[in-house]
DOBAPA-964124 format. One line per 4 residues: their letters; for each residue x, y, z of C-alpha. Coordinates in pm, whole numbers. Last residue first. Example, Ala and Ser with C-alpha at 12.3 -4.5 7.8 and 13.67 -1.06 7.14 Angstrom:
2
sa) 1367:-106:714; 1230:-450:780 $
END
This chain:
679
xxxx) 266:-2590:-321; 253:-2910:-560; -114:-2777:-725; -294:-3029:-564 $
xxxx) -157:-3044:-197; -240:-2632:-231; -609:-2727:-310; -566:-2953:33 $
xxxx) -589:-2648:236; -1010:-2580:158; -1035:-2347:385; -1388:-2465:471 $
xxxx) -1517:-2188:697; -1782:-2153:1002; -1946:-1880:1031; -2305:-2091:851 $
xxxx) -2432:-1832:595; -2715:-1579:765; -3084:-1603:759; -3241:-1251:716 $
xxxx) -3250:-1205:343; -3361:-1586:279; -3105:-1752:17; -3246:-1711:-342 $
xxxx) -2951:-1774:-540; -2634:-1518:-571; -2617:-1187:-451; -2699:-1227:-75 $
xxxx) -2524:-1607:-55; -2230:-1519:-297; -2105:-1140:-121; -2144:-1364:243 $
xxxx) -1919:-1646:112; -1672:-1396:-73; -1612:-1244:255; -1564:-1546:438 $
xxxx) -1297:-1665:168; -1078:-1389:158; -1110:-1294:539; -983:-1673:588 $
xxxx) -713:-1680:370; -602:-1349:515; -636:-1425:880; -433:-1798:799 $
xxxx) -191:-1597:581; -31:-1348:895; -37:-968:806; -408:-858:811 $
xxxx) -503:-505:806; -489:-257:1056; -361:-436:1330; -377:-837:1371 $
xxxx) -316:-957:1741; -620:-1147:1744; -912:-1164:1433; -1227:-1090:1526 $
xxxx) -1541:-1139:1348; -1884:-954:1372; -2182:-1068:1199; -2504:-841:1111 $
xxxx) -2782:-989:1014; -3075:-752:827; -3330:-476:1026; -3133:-297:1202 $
xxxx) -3194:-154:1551; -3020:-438:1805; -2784:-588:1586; -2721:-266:1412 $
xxxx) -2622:-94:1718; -2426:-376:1919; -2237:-503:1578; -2150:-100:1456 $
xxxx) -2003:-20:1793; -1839:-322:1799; -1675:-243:1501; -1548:45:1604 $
xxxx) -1419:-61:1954; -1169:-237:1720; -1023:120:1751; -943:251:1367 $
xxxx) -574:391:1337; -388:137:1600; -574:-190:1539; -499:-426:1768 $
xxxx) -816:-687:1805; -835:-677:1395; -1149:-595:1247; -1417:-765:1036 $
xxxx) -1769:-641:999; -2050:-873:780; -2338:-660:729; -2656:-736:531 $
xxxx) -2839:-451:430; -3141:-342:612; -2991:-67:819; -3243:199:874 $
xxxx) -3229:157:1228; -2902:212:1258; -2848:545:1108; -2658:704:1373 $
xxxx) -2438:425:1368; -2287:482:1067; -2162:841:1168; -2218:1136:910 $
xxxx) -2447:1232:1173; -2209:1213:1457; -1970:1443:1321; -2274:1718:1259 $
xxxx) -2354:1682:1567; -2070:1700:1778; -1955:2052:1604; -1687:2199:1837 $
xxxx) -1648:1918:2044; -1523:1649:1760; -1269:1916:1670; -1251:2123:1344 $
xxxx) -1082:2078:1015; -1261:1774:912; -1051:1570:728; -662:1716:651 $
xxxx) -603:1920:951; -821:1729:1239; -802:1377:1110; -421:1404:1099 $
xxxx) -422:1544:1388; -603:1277:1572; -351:1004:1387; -391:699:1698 $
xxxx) -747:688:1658; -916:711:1985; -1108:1020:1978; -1151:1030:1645 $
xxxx) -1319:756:1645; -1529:835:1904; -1726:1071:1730; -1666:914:1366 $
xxxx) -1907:628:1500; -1875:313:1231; -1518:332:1069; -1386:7:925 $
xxxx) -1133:-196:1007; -1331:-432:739; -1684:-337:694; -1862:-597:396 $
xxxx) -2177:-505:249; -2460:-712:102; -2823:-629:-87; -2690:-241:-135 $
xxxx) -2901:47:-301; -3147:78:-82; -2932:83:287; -2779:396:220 $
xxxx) -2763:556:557; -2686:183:662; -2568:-29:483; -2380:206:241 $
xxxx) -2239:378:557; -2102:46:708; -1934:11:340; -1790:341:298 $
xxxx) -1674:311:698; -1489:-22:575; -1325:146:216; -1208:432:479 $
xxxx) -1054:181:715; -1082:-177:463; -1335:-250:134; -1718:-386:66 $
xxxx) -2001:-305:-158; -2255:-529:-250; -2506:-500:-580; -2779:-769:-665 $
xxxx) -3128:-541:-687; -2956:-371:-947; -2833:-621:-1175; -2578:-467:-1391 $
xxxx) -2482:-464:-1742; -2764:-285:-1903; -2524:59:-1942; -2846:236:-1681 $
xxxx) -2720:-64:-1405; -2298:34:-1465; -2395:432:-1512; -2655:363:-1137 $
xxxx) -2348:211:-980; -2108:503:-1063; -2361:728:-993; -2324:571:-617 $
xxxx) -1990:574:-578; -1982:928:-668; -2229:991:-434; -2019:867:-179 $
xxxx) -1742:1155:-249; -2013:1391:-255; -2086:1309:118; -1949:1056:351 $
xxxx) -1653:1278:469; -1762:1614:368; -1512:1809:577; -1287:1802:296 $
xxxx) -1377:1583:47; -1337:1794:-280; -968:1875:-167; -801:1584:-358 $
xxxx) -977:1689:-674; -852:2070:-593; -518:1931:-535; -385:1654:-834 $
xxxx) -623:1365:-988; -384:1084:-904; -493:1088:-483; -854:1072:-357 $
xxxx) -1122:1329:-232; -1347:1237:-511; -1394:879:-592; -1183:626:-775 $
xxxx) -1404:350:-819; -1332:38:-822; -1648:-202:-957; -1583:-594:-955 $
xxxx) -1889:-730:-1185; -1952:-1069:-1073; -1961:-1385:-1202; -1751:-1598:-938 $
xxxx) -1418:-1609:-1201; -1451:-1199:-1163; -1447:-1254:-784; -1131:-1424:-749 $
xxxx) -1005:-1160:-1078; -1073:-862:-854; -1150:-918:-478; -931:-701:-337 $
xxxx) -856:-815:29; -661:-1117:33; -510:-1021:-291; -628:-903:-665 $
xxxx) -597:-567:-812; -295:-651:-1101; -255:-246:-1238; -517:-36:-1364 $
xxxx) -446:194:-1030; -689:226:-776; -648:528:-575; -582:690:-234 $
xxxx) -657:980:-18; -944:870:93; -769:650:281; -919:361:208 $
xxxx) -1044:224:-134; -1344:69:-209; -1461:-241:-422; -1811:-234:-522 $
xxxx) -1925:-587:-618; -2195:-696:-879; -2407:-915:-972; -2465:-967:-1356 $
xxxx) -2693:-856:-1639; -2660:-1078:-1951; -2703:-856:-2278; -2347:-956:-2369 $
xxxx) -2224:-1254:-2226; -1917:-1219:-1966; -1754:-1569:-1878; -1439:-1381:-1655 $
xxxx) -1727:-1127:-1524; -1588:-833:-1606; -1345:-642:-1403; -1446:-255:-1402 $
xxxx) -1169:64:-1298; -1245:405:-1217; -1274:761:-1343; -1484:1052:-1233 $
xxxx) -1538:1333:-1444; -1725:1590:-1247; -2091:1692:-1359; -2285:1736:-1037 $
xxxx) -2456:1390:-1087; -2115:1239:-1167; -2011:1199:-1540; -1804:857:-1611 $
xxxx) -1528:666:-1681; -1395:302:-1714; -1081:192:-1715; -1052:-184:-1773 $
xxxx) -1039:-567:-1629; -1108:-814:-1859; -1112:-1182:-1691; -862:-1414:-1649 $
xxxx) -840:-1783:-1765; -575:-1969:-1613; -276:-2172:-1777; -49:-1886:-1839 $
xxxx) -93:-1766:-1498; 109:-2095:-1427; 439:-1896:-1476; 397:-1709:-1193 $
xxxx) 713:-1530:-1242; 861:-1376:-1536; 1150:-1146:-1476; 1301:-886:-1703 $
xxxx) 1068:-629:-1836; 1229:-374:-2098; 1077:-13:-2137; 1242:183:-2420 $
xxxx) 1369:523:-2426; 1742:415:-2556; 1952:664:-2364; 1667:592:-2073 $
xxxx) 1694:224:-2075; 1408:182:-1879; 1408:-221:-1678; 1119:-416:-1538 $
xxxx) 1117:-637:-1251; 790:-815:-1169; 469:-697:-1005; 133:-899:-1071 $
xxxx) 29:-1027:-1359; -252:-936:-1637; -388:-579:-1523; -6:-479:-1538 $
xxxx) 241:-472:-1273; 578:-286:-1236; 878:-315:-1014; 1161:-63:-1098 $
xxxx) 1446:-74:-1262; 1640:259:-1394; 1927:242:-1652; 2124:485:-1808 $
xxxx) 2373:546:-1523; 2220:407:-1247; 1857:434:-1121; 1591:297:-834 $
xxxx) 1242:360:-889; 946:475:-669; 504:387:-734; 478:124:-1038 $
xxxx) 197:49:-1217; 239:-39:-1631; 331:57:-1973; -50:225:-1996 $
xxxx) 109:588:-1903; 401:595:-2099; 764:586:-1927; 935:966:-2030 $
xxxx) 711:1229:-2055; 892:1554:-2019; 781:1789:-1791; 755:2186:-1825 $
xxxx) 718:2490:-1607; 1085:2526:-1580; 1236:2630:-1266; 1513:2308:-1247 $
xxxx) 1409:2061:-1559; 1155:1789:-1517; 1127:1480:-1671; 873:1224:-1611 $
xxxx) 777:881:-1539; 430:765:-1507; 115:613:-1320; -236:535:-1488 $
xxxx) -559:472:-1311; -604:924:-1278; -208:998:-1300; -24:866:-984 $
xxxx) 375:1022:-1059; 710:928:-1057; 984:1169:-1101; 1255:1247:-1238 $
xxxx) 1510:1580:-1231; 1727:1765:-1404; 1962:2066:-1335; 2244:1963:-1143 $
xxxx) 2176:1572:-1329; 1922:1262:-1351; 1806:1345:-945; 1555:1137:-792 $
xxxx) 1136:1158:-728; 882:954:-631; 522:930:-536; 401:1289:-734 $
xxxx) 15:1293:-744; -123:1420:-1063; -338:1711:-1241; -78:1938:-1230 $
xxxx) -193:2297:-1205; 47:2324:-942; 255:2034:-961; 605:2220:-965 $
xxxx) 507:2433:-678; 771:2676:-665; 914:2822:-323; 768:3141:-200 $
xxxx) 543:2914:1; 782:2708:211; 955:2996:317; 1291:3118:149 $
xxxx) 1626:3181:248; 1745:2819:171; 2060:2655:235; 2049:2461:18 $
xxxx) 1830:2594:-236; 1443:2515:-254; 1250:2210:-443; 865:2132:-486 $
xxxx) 669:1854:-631; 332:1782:-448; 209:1464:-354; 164:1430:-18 $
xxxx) -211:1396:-28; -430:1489:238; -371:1860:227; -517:2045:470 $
xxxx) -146:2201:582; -119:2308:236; 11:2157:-126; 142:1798:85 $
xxxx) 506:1745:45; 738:1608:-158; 1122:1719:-197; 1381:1846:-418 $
xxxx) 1661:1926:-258; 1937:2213:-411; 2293:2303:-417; 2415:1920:-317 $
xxxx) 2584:1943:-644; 2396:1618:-761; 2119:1729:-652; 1975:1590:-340 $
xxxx) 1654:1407:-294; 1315:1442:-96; 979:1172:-8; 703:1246:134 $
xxxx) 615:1520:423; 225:1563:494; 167:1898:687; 308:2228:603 $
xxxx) 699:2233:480; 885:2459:704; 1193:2438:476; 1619:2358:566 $
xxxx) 1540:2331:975; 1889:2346:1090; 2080:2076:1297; 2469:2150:1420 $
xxxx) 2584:1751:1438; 2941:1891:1450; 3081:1670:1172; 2745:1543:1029 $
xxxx) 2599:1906:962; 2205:1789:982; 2003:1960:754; 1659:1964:814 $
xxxx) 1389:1851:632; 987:1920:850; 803:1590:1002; 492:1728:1133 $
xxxx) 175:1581:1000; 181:1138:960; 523:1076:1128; 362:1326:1436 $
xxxx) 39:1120:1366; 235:787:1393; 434:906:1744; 817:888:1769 $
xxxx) 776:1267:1842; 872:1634:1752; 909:1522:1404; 1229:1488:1160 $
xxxx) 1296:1424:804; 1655:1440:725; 1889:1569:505; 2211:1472:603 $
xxxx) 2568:1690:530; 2937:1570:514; 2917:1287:243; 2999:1478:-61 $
xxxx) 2663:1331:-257; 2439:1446:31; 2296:1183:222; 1981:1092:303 $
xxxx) 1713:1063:574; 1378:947:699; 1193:915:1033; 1394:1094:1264 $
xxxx) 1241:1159:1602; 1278:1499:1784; 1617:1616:1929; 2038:1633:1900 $
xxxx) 1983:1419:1612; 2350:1254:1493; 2391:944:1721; 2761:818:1762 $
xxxx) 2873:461:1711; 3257:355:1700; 3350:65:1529; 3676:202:1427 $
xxxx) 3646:104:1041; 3288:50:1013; 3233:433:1142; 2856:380:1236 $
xxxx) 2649:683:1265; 2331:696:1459; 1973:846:1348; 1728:845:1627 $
xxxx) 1391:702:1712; 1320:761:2099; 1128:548:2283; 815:728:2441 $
xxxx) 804:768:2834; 455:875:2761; 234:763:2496; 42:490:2746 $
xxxx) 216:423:3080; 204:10:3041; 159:-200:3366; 381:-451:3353 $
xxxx) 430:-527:3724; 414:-890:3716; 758:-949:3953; 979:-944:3710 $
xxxx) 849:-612:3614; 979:-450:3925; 1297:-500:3761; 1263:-225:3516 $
xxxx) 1309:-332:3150; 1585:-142:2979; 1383:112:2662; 1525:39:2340 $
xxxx) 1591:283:2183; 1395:296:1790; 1662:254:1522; 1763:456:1230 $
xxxx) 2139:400:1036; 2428:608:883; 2642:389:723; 3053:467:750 $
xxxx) 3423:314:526; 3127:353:245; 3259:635:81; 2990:777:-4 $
xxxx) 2796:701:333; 2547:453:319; 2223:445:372; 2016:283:660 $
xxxx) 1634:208:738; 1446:21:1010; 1736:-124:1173; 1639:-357:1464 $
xxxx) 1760:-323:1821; 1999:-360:2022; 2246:-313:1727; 2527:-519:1637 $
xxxx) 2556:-400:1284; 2737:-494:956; 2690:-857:948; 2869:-1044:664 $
xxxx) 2779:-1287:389; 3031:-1442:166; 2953:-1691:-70; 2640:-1589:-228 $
xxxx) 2801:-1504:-593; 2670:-1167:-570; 2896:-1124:-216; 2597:-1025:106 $
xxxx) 2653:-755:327; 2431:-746:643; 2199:-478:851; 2033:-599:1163 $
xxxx) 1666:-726:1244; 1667:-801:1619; 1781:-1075:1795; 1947:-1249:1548 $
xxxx) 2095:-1557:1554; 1899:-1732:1263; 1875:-1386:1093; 1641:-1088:1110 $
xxxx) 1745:-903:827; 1821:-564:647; 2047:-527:338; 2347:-465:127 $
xxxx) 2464:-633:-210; 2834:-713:-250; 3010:-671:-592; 2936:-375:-748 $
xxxx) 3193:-194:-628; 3007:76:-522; 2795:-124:-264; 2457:-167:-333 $
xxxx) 2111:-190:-198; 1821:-362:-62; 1605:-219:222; 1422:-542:331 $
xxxx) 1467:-916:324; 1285:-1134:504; 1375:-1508:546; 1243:-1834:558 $
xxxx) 1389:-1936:243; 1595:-1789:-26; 1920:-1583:-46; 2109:-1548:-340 $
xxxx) 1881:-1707:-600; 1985:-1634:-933; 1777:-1480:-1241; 1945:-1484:-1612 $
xxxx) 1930:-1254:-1848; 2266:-1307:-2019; 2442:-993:-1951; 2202:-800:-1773 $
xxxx) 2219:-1078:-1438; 1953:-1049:-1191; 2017:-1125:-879; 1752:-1249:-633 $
xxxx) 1651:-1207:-201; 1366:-1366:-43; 1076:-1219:94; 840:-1417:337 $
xxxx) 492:-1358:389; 371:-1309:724; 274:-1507:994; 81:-1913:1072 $
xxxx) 347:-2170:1170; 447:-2357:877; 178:-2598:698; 14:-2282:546 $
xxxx) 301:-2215:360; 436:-1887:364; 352:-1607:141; 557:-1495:-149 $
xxxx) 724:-1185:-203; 1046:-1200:-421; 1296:-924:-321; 1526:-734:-626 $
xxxx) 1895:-688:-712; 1960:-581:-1035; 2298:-653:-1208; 2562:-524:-1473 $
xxxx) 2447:-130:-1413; 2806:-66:-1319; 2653:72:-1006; 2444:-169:-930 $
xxxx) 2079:-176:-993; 1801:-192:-683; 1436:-341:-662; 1192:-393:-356 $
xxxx) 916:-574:-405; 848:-889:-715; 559:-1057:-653; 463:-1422:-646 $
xxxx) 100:-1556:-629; 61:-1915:-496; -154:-1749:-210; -342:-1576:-450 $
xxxx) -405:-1887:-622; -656:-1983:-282; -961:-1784:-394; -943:-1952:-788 $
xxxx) -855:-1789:-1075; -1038:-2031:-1347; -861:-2291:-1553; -1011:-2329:-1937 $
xxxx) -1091:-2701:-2007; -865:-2829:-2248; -704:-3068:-1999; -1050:-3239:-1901 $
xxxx) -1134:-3311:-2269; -859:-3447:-2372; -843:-3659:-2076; -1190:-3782:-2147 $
xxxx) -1077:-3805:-2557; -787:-4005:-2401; -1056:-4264:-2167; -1292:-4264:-2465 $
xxxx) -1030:-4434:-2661; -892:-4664:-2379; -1223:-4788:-2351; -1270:-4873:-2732 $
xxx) -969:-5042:-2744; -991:-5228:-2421; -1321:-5355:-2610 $
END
C-alpha cells in the first residue's frame, strides 16, 4: 500500500512539474534589465547597470540599478556595486582601470559623481556639489570634468515661519555647465546665459559643444535648444547652427572639423530624428546643410564618430531598429547590425567593439557586443534565467493596408494557448507621443500588457499609427493638426484586418495606453464608443482646450501638433476633445492619473470622470495615485495599475459580467507570489 501511494504521489509530482509555467502579472517585477552600457578603452571590459525593482517589503520607490563588469577575456560578470543604489551615467577612465559614475550615496546629499577601481576596492568621490549631477564628461585628459547641475536656490528665512508660497515659473533655477579642475579644486561655470541641457567635448579638449535653451523650462528643453560652441579658455559662446525645433543628440569628428547632430526636419517636426552635420565653424544655415535622412524612411536615435570621414548611427526602422554606416556627403549608408538582431536605441564604442543593450521579443534587454572588424553580433549576459521555465506567447510584425491605402505596420501577441479557428478577446495597446513606436522588442512592464495579457487569452494589438517615429518625415507629418483623426483610423482598420483574418472577437475588443495612448483610449470610448467593450485612460488627454493650456510643453503642442492657438480655432480643438462626446460614451472607462503630472494636468482626468459620469452611458472609475508624475515610478503604483487594469480588460471581455456593474476597486496584490518564487 505505501508502495502504491508513493507511486501516484511521483507520477503527481511528475505531473505538476511538467506543467508549462505561464507569465504571470507579478514576474515583471522579478524581471531584470540591463540599462546603461560602456566599454573601456582597451576594450577588455564593459561596464553596464542592472535594473531591477525593489522589493515590495522595502519602503515603496523606484527601481534600483546596480552597477556590473563584464570581463572579455573569460566572460565572466562581476558585481561591483550592488544594493540599494542607483547608478547612472557610466563611463571610463583611459586607463581602463576605474569606472566613473553618478550616485546618491549613504552620505550624500545630493547625487554626486564617483570613481570606482574594477576590482571594487577603491571608490572615490569626485564632486562636492550642492546639488546633484545630472550629466558629466570628462575632459581628455582627465586632470578636469565638465559637469551640469541645476542652482540651488538659498531658502529665504521668512519660510521658517510657513511662508512657502511658491512663485510659479519665475525666479527659475538656473542649469549651467561648470568646470572642475580635479587638480586645484577650483570650479568655474562655462555658460555666460540660457540653460544647458547637453554637452560634449571636442577630442583636443579646448572647445564644448553644447545644447542650450533660453530657459530651465521642459518645453524650452523640448523646442529651443540650438549647439553652440563654447571656447572653454575664455568661455566666448557662439551659436554653431540654428537648428529648428526638436534638438537630439550631436558628436564630434575626430578632427573636431565637423558635428554631426540630430534634429527635427522643420520647426513642425515632432520627431528628432533627422541626420545632419555642418563644419566647425560653420558659415551655413541650418537648411543649406545636408539632410542625410531625407528620403530616409527612418528615425535616427544615435549617432558617433568611426573616423574624420565616417560615421554610425542608430536608427528606428518601421518595428525594427539598426546600425549603419555613413560616409561624410555621401548619399549612401552601409548596413551594419541587421534589422531582426534586436532593439536597441544609442551605443557606446571602442576600437572595434561597440556594446549596447538589446532586447528581443523573447527577453528583455541584456548586453550585447558588435565586433565591427569581424561583423558579427555577440550577446554577453543572460539574466532572468527562469524565463526558461515559462511559456511565452508569439509575438510578431504584422502589417496592413489602411482605408486610404497607407501601409501601416504593427506588432500582434497571440494568445500564449492560441487554437486556430478560435476567435479571442482582444487588447489595443497604444503608444504616446505620437511621435513614438513599438518596436518588436520585449513589450511587457507595468504598463504594456504584452506577454501578462497574452497568458490571459487575449490578442495584444500595437499598432504603429500614422504620425509616429521609424517611418521617416512625411509619415511623421500625417498627424499634424489631425490629432484624433487618420491616425485613429488606423487603429481602427487595424482592428477590423485582426476581426475580417477570423481571429478576433469583435464585440470583445478594449483599448488602453498612457498621455497620447490615454487620450486614444478616452476618445475610443467616447467618439468611438461602438467598436470598444472596455478602455483604459492613463495620464490621458480628455479636453485638448484646457490641456493645452496647462500642459507644461505649450510650444511644443503649438509647433509640432496643431500649429495654431487654442483661441484662434476653439472649436475645432474642442471637438476633437473627449469630453465633447460624452454622452455617447457607452464604453467602460477606467482613468488613471498621477496627482503631479507636469505634461497632462490631473485636472484631465477629472474632466473626463465628472463628464462621462454624469452624460455617459457605462461606469466610469477614476483613480489617483499621489505624488506620481507622468507615469508611475514607485512599484506599489505600478503593481497596482498592472493588476487593476487587467481586472477591468477581464470582467468586460471575459464572462458575462453586467455592462453597467463595475469590478469591486479594491485589489488583491497578491505579495505572497514573490514569498513563492524566493524574491
Amino acid at each position: 500500500m505505501l508502495k502504491r501511494s508513493l507511486y501516484f504521489l511521483i507520477i503527481f509530482f511528475i505531473s505538476i512539474s511538467a506543467q508549462e509555467k505561464l507569465f504571470q502579472p507579478h514576474d515583471v517585477f522579478r524581471t531584470q534589465t540591463v540599462g546603461e552600457t560602456s566599454i573601456s578603452s582597451d576594450q577588455n571590459y564593459a561596464v553596464f547597470t542592472l535594473i531591477s525593482s525593489r522589493s515590495f517589503d522595502d519602503k515603496p520607490g523606484s527601481a534600483y540599478r546596480e552597477l556590473y563588469l563584464y570581463n572579455y577575456s573569460d566572460k565572466s560578470v562581476t558585481p561591483l556595486m550592488t544594493g540599494k543604489v542607483s547608478i547612472s551615467r557610466v563611463s571610463w577612465l583611459n586607463d581602463s582601470k576605474y569606472v566613473s559614475f553618478t550616485a546618491n550615496m549613504k552620505d550624500d546629499k545630493k547625487s554626486q559623481l564617483y570613481l570606482l577601481s574594477i576590482d571594487g576596492k577603491d571608490t572615490i568621490r569626485v564632486t562636492e556639489s550642492e546639488s546633484s549631477i545630472l550629466t558629466y564628461q570628462w575632459h581628455p585628459s582627465e586632470n578636469k570634468v565638465a559637469y551640469i547641475t541645476v542652482e540651488e536656490k538659498e531658502k529665504p528665512e521668512y519660510e521658517k515661519k510657513g511662508f512657502n508660497q511658491e512663485i510659479f515659473e519665475e525666479n527659475i533655477p538656473g542649469r549651467n555647465l561648470y568646470l572642475l579642475n580635479r587638480e586645484t579644486g577650483e570650479t568655474k561655470k562655462l555658460n555666460k546665459e540660457g540653460a544647458v541641457f547637453d554637452f560634449k567635448w571636442s577630442n583636443n579638449g579646448d572647445k564644448i559643444a553644447a545644447a542650450i535653451a533660453p530657459n530651465n523650462l521642459v518645453d524650452d528643453s523640448y523646442m529651443f535648444k540650438r549647439i553652440y560652441v563654447i571656447d572653454v579658455e575664455s568661455k566666448e559662446m557662439t551659436k554653431l547652427v540654428d537648428n529648428p525645433g526638436k534638438l537630439g543628440n550631436f558628436a564630434w569628428n575626430t578632427s573636431n572639423t565637423k558635428l554631426a547632430f540630430i534634429s527635427a526636419a522643420d520647426t513642425n517636426d515632432a520627431v528628432a530624428g533627422s541626420l545632419f552635420m555642418c563644419e566647425v565653424p560653420n558659415k551655413n544655415s541650418f537648411h543649406q546643410l545636408k539632410n542625410y535622412s531625407k528620403d530616409f524612411i527612418g528615425s535616427v536615435t544615435d549617432i558617433h564618430w568611426l573616423d574624420e570621414e565616417t560615421m554610425l548611427f542608430v536608427s528606428e526602422e518601421g518595428v525594427y531598429t539598426t546600425l549603419r554606416k555613413q560616409k561624410y556627403n555621401s548619399d549612401e549608408s552601409e548596413l551594419l547590425i541587421e534589422h531582426d538582431t534586436a532593439v536597441f536605441k544609442s551605443i557606446n564604442i571602442s576600437g572595434n567593439k561597440i556594446v549596447f543593450n538589446g532586447q528581443t521579443p523573447s527577453h528583455p534587454a541584456e548586453l550585447f557586443t558588435y565586433y565591427i572588424n569581424e561583423d558579427k553580433v555577440e550577446r554577453n549576459t543572460f539574466h532572468n534565467s527562469w524565463l526558461n521555465e515559462i511559456k511565452l506567447a508569439n509575438q510578431e510584425k504584422i502589417e496592413y493596408t489602411a482605408s486610404d491605402g497607407l501601409n501601416i505596420e504593427g506588432m500582434l501577441f497571440y494568445p500564449v494557448d492560441y487554437k486556430e479557428g478560435k476567435k479571442y478577446p482582444m487588447i489595443v495597446y497604444v503608444h504616446g507621443g505620437p511621435e513614438a513606436t513599438n518596436s518588436l522588442g520585449w513589450n511587457t512592464g507595468y504598463n504594456r500588457w504584452g506577454q501578462v495579457a497574452a497568458a490571459k487569452d487575449f490578442f495584444v494589438f500595437m499598432p504603429n499609427y500614422r504620425a509616429g517615429s521609424g517611418r521617416g518625415y512625411e509619415f511623421t507629418m500625417m498627424g499634424f493638426a489631425d490629432g484624433g483623426g487618420r491616425e485613429f483610423i488606423d487603429v481602427l482598420d487595424g482592428i477590423d484586418y485582426l476581426v475580417n483574418e477570423g481571429l478576433v472577437d469583435k464585440n470583445r475588443v478594449g483599448i488602453g495606453g498612457g498621455s497620447y495612448g490615454g487620450y486614444f483610449s478616452a476618445w475610443a470610448a467616447s467618439k468611438h464608443t461602438a467598436h470598444f467593450a472596455a478602455a483604459v485612460s492613463f495620464v490621458g488627454i480628455g479636453n485638448k482646450l484646457s490641456k493645452r493650456n496647462t500642459t507644461d510643453i505649450p510650444w511644443e503642442s503649438y509647433y509640432v501638433h496643431w500649429g495654431y492657438w487654442v483661441n484662434e480655432n476653439p472649436m475645432e480643438i474642442y471637438d476633437r476633445s473627449p469630453v465633447r462626446y460624452a454622452e455617447n460614451m457607452n464604453t467602460p472607462l477606467l482613468i488613471l492619473h498621477g496627482t503631479k503630472d507636469p505634461r497632462v494636468h490631473p485636472s484631465q482626468s477629472l474632466e473626463m470622470f465628472r463628464a462621462f459620469k454624469l452624460k455617459g452611458k457605462a461606469p466610469v472609475r477614476l483613480v489617483w495615485y499621489p505624488d506620481e508624475r507622468h507615469g508611475n515610478t514607485r512599484n506599489t503604483s505600478q503593481l497596482d495599475y498592472l493588476l487593476r487594469t487587467l481586472n477591468w480588460f477581464e470582467y468586460y471581455l471575459k464572462g458575462d459580467n453586467p455592462k453597467d456593474s463595475k469590478p469591486d476597486y479594491e485589489i488583491d496584490y497578491g505579495l505572497e507570489y514573490f514569498d513563492e518564487i524566493g524574491k
